[in-house]
N, C-alpha and C positions, 0 to 999 in steps of 0.2 A: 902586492902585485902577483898574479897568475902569473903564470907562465906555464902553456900546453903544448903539445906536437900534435897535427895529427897527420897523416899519412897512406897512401893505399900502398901495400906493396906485395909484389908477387911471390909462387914458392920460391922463386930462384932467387929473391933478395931484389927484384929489376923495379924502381919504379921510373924509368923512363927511357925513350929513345929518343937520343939528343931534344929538340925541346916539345918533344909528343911525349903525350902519356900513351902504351900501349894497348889501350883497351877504351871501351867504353862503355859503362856500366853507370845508367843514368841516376839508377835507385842512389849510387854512393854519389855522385857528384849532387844530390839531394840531402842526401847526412852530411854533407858536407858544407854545405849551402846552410843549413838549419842552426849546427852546432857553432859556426863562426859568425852567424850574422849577427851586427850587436857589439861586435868585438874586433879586435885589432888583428889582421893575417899579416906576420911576418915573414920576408922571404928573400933571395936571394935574387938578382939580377938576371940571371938566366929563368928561374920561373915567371918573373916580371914577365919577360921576353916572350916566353911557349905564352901568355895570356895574352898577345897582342898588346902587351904596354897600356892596357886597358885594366883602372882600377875594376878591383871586385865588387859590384856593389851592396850596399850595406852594411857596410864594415870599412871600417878604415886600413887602407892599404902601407904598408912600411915598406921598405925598398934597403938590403944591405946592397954596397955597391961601393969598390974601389973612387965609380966616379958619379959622385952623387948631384954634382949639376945636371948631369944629363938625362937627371928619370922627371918625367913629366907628369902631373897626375895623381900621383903620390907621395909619402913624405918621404926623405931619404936618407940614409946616415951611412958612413965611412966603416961602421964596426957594429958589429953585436953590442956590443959596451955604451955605445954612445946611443944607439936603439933602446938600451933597458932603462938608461939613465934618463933619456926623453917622456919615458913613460912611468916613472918612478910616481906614484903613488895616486895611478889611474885604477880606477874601480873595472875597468873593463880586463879580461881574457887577454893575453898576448899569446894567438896560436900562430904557433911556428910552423910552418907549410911546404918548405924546400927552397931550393931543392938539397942534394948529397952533401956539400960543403957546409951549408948552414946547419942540417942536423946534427951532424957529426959536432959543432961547435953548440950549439943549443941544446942537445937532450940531456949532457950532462946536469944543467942549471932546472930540468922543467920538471914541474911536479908530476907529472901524467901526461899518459901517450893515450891516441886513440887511432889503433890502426883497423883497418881494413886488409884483411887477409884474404887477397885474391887465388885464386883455388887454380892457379893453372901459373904458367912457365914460359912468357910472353920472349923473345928478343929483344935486350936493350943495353944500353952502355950507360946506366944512371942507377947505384946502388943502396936502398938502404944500410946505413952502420948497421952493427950487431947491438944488439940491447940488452942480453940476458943480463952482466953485469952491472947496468943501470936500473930496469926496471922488471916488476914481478909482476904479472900477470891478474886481472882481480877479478874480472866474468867477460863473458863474451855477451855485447849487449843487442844484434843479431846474428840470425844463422839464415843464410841464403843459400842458393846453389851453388852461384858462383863466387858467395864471397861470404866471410864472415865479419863483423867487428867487434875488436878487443879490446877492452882497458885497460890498460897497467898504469902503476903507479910506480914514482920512484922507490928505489932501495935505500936512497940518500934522506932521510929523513931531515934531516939538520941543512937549515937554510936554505927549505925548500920556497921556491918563488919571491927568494929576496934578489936582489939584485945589487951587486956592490961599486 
């Protein structure tokens, strides 16, 4: 199993204000759209929520969530854990997508991050973790004005994208 993150986030570390994303920058919600379609977007309840409780389409939507009868639409599970083990030995992409609680608990396990590095310093209360300790850096696969996107890969080499 894969297992990816990926992410836009600002210089300040912000990628949200309560359940708005700060910006709007169509090009990346298009890399976005490209790179997941096909595959599984993992995420967290409150990002559920900022989407209108409207799955993503194209892609199979997973839902973490305290209370998982209440997501509609999507598949749903109690835990990261019981998420990985559902999909234990699908041929598809499991990208991790937010929001701040899920990362923080996800990027340790993920082989590879793909962020987008927003070139400016928006207002918001929604942080990405730090990464330097998890993952190194491996090319930036555009350069725009207002954004770039980077690859890293984990530093954890050993059991990467298994799931236990």
């Amino acid at each position: 199993m894969k297992i990816k993150a990926i992410a836009a986030v600002a210089l300040n570390g912000v990628i949200g204000n309560g359940l708005n994303i700060p910006w709007h920058i169509s090009e990346d919600f298009k890399h976005f759209k490209k790179t997941t379609t096909g595959h599984v977007v993992v995420m967290g309840r409150k990002t559920w929520q900022s989407l209108g409780e409207k799955p993503l389409p194209g892609r199979e939507n997973a839902v973490i969530t305290s209370n998982p009868s209440g997501i509609v639409n999507a598949r749903a599970f109690c835990s990261l854990e019981k998420c990985l083990k559902a999909y234990k030995g699908d041929d598809r992409t499991l990208w991790i997508c937010g929001g701040a609680a899920l990362y923080r608990a996800a990027l340790p396990i993920c082989d590879e991050l793909i962020l987008t590095r927003v070139k400016f310093s928006p207002r918001g209360d929604v942080f990405f973790p730090k990464i330097n300790h998890l993952f190194k850096k491996t090319k930036t696969l555009k350069r725009r004005k207002l954004f770039n996107v980077v690859k890293y890969v984990s530093r954890n080499k050993s059991g990467l994208g298994v799931s236990k």
